[in-house]
N, C-alpha and C positions, 0 to 999 in steps of 0.2 A: 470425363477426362480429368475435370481437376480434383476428386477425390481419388486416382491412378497413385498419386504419388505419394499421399499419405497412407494407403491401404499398403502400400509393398515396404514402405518404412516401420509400420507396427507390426504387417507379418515379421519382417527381419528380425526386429526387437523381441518378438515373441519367440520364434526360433530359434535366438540366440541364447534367452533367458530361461527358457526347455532345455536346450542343451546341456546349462548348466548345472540343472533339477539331475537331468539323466546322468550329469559325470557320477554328483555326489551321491546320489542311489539307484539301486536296482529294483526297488519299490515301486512294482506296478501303482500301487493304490494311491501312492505320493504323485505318481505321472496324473492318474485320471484325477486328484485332487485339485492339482495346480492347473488342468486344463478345463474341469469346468467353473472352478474357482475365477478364470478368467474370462471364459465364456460369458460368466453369471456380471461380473462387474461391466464388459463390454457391450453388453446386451440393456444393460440398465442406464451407462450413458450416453448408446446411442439413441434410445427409446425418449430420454428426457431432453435430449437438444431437437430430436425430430420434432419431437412436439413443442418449441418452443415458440409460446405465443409474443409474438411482437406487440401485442396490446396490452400487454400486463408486464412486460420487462422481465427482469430478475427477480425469481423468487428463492426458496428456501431449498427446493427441491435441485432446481442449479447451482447452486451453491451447495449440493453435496455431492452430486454428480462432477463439479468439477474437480472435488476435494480426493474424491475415489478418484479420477482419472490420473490426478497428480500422483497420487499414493500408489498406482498400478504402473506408470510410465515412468517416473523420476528413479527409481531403484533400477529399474529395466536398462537404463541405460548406463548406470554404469557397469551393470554387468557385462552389457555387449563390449566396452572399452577393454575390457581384460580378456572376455572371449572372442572378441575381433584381433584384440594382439597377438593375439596368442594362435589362432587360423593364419596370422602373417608367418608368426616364427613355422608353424608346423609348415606351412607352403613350400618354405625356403629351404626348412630341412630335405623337404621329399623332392626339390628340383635337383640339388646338391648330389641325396642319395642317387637321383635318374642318371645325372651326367657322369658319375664317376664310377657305376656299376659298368660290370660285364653285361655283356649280351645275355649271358647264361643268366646271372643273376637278376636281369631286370625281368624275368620270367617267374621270379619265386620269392623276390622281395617286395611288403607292404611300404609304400613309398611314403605313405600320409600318417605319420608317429597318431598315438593315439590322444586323447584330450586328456590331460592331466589333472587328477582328482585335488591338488593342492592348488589350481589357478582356478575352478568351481569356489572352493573352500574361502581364499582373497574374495573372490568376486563378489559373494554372497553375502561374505562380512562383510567388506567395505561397503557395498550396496542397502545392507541395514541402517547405516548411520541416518542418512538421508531418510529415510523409511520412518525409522525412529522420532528424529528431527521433526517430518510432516505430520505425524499422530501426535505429537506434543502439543504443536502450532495450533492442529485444529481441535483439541480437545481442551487445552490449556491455555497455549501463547496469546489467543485472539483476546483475554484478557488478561493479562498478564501487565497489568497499567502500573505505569512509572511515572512518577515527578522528576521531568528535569527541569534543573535552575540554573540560571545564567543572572550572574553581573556587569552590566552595560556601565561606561564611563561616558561622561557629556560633559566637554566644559561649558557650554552655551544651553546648559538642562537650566529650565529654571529654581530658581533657590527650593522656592514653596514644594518643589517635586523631589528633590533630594530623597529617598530612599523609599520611592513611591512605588509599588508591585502591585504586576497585573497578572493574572492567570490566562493562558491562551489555550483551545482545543479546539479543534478542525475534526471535519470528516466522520460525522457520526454515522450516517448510512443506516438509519433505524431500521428498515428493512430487513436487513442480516443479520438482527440479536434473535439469538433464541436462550438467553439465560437472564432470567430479571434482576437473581441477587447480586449477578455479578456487577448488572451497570446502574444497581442502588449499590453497589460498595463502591465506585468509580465516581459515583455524585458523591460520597462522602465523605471523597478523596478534595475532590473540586473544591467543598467545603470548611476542608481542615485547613485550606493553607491561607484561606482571610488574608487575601488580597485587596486591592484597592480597586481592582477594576476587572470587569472579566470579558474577554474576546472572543466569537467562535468566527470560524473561519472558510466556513460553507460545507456544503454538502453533507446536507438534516436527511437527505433521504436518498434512496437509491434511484427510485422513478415519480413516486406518485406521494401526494401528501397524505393519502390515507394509512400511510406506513405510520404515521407519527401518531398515531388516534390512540395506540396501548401507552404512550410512552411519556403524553404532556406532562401529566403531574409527576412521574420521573423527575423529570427534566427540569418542571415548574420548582422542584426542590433547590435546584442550586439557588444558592442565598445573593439575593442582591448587594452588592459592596455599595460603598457610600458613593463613588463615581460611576455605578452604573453597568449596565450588562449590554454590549453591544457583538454584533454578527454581518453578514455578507454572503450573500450569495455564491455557490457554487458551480460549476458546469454540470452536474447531476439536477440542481434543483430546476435545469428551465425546463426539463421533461424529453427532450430532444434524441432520447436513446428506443422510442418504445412508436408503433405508430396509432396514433388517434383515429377516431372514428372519424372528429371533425377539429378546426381550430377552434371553433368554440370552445371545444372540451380540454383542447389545451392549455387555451388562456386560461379555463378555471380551476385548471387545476395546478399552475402557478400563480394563481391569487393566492389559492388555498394555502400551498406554498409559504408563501412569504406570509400568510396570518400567522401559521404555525409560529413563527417566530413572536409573535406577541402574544403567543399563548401559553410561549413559556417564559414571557417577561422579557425577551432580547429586545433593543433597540435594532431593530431592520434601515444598515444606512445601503440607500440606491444612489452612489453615485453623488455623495452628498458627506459633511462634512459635519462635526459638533467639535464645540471647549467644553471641556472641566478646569474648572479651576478649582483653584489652594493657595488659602493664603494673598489673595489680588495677584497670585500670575496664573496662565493658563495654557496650555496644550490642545493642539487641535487633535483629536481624532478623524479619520478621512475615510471612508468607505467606495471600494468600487464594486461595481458588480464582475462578473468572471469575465477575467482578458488573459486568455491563453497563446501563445505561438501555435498552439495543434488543436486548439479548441474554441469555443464562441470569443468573440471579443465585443462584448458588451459594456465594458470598462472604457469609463470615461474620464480621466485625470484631470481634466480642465475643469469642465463641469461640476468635479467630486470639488476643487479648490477653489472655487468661487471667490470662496467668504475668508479665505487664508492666506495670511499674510507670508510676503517671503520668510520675512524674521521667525516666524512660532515657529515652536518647536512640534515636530509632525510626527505622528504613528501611524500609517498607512495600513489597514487592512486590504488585503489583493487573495484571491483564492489559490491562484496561479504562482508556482515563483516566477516560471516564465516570460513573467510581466515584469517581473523586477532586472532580468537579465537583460530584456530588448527594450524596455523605456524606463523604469524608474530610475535606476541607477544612474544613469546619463542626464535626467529630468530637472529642468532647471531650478524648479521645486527642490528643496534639501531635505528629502524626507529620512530622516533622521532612523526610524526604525518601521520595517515592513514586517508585517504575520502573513505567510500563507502556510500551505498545508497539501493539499491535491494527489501528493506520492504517494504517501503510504510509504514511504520509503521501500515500495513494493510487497510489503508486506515477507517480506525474504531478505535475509542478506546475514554478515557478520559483523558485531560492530567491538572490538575492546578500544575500552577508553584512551587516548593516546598513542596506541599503538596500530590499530587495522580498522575501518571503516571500510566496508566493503555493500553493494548491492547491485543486482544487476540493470535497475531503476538507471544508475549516474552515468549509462553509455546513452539516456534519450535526456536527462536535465544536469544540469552541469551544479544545481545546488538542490539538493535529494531531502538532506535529512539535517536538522540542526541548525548553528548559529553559522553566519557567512557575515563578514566584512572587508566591503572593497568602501574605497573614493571617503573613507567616515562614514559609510551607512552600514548598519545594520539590515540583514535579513534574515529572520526564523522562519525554518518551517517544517512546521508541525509532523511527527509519523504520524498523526490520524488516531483519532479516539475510537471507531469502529474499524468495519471490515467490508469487505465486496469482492466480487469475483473466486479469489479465495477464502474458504469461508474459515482464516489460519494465521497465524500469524509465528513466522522462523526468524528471532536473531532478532528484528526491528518488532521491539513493542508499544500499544499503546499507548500515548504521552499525551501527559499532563503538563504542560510548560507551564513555568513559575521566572517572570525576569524584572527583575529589579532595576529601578533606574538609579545612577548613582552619578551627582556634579562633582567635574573635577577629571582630571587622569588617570589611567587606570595604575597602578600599585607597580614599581618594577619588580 
């Protein structure tokens, strides 16, 4: 019974999407095209979820099966939106014609108007855009990597930090690359902008650590700055998506885990806190592990500040913004600036600069994508340097954040 309801909403969709094949031709051949065309793609994604093995998680193969599903369903419906309106308007015309004919004539008049070749023609176009859009995403968008930079003002920045830059990237998901040179040009990116410190932001993999075995010395290329290369764990990296044989096997394969990250030279903080300094002043860095609202909360803020003084001046790594909505911000701790990452900004959305940010991601996180400041705190967070789930990326690309700190007030 609970696949009843999703089977009679894709007949629908299908139906409605046929229909509109049939306005615009009379091409048998274009009918049987478009039906086993669809056959052929439903047949392929149902075959790859049936078999999906819970012990191995996400692979490459779901991640293209969901890519075809989007690509078959998302056009689809907005076709039915113009031939569903347009069955409204026919309805009404044929109730109108019923009640206001003769007797005689409700005997020899078609009451139901025919479907009109120019609302096919809309439908079809419009319905390309989106089409278009998703084979861009997944053939292009998914590296399609940007620098964005941000200047922070801090009257209580220390001097010695004055115009001090860090590079931040979250969410690699090494699992889901299938282009090398793309994410040797993305390190190369990391590398030109010779910052002073570099952040990642969790989630190195999609399930298992064996994902990262093609990609260490990838990775091991981004160049160490003179303060150092630090990261944090994810709600991907505890393994908690996939099921184990045993927990042995899962605890070792979040050891693995967390090695990865010293195998490409990150400082791994659990919950745990370091200074850099410059010049005799210094900045704590803070790491916690993944504390989400809808996800593990392993995140320990107490714990992570130990050794931190009210006074320092603090960079919170958090995976989650989540965490920065229902405790940091509030946190009597004044953590001056938080990096997470987690969205993906959904990997979907519209964004022009100053005028429209848009994704469907900010109806479940109230801070999606970008820079946010409430109370004096800063929060970034990251769209994600890889991909998952969809193997695409429309409108939200991925980022390389570059933010500089800067003492003093910000410029009117």
């Amino acid at each position: 019974m609970r696949w009843l309801i999703p089977i009679i909403l894709y007949l629908l969709l299908e139906f409605y999407a046929f229909q509109a094949i049939k306005t615009l031709s009379k091409n048998q051949i274009i009918h049987l095209g478009y039906i086993v065309l669809s056959i052929l793609v439903l047949s392929y994604v149902l075959y790859i979820f049936a078999n999906y093995d819970r012990s191995v998680g996400p692979t490459k193969y779901t991640l293209r099966a969901s890519g075809l599903m989007l690509l078959s369903i998302v056009p689809k419906l907005i076709v039915v939106l113009f031939m569903f309106g347009e069955d409204i308007i026919r309805i009404c015309i044929a109730g109108y014609t019923y009640l206001t004919d003769t007797i005689y004539e409700r005997t020899a008049t078609q009451y139901l108007p025919d479907r009109r070749k120019f609302v096919s023609q809309i439908a079809l176009g419009v319905a390309a855009i989106p089409f278009a859009g998703l084979l861009y995403g997944i053939f292009k968008g998914k590296y399609n990597f940007k620098v964005i930079t941000h200047v922070l003002y801090y009257e209580d920045l220390p001097s010695g930090f004055d115009g001090f830059r860090l590079t931040q990237i979250s969410d690699i998901h090494s699992g889901s690359f299938d282009d090398a040179a793309k994410i040797e040009y993305a390190i190369d990116l990391i590398n030109e902008q010779q910052t002073d410190l570099i952040i990642f932001t969790g989630d190195i993999v999609n399930t298992v650590a064996q994902e990262m075995d093609d990609w260490i010395d990838t990775f091991k290329r981004i160049q160490t700055p003179v303060f150092g290369k630090y990261s944090v764990l994810g709600n991907h990296d505890y393994g908690e998506y996939v099921t184990w044989e045993s927990q042995e096997a899962k605890e070792a394969n979040f050891q693995a885990i967390k090695d990865v990250h010293n195998k490409i030279d990150f400082n791994l903080l659990l919950n745990e806190s370091v200074f850099v300094e410059k010049e005799g002043e210094r900045i704590a860095i803070i790491g916690v592990e993944n504390w989400g609202h809808n996800f593990k909360k392993a995140g320990d803020l107490t714990k992570a500040t130990q050794q931190v003084d009210q006074a320092d001046f603090k960079i919170l790594l958090s995976h989650d913004p989540s965490h920065w909505e229902y405790e940091v911000k509030h946190h009597d701790h004044h953590f001056h600036l938080t990096l997470s990452g987690h969205t993906h900004g959904f990997q979907f959305g519209i964004e022009i600069p100053g005028f429209l940010k848009w994704s469907p991601v900010q109806y479940v996180y109230k801070q999606w994508a970008g820079m946010y400041h409430e109370m004096g705190r800063y929060l970034n967070v990251n769209r994600g340097f890889g991909f998952h789930a969809f193997p695409g990326r429309v409108g939200i690309w991925p980022e390389i954040t570059v933010i500089e700190l800067r003492k003093g007030s910000k410029p009117a």
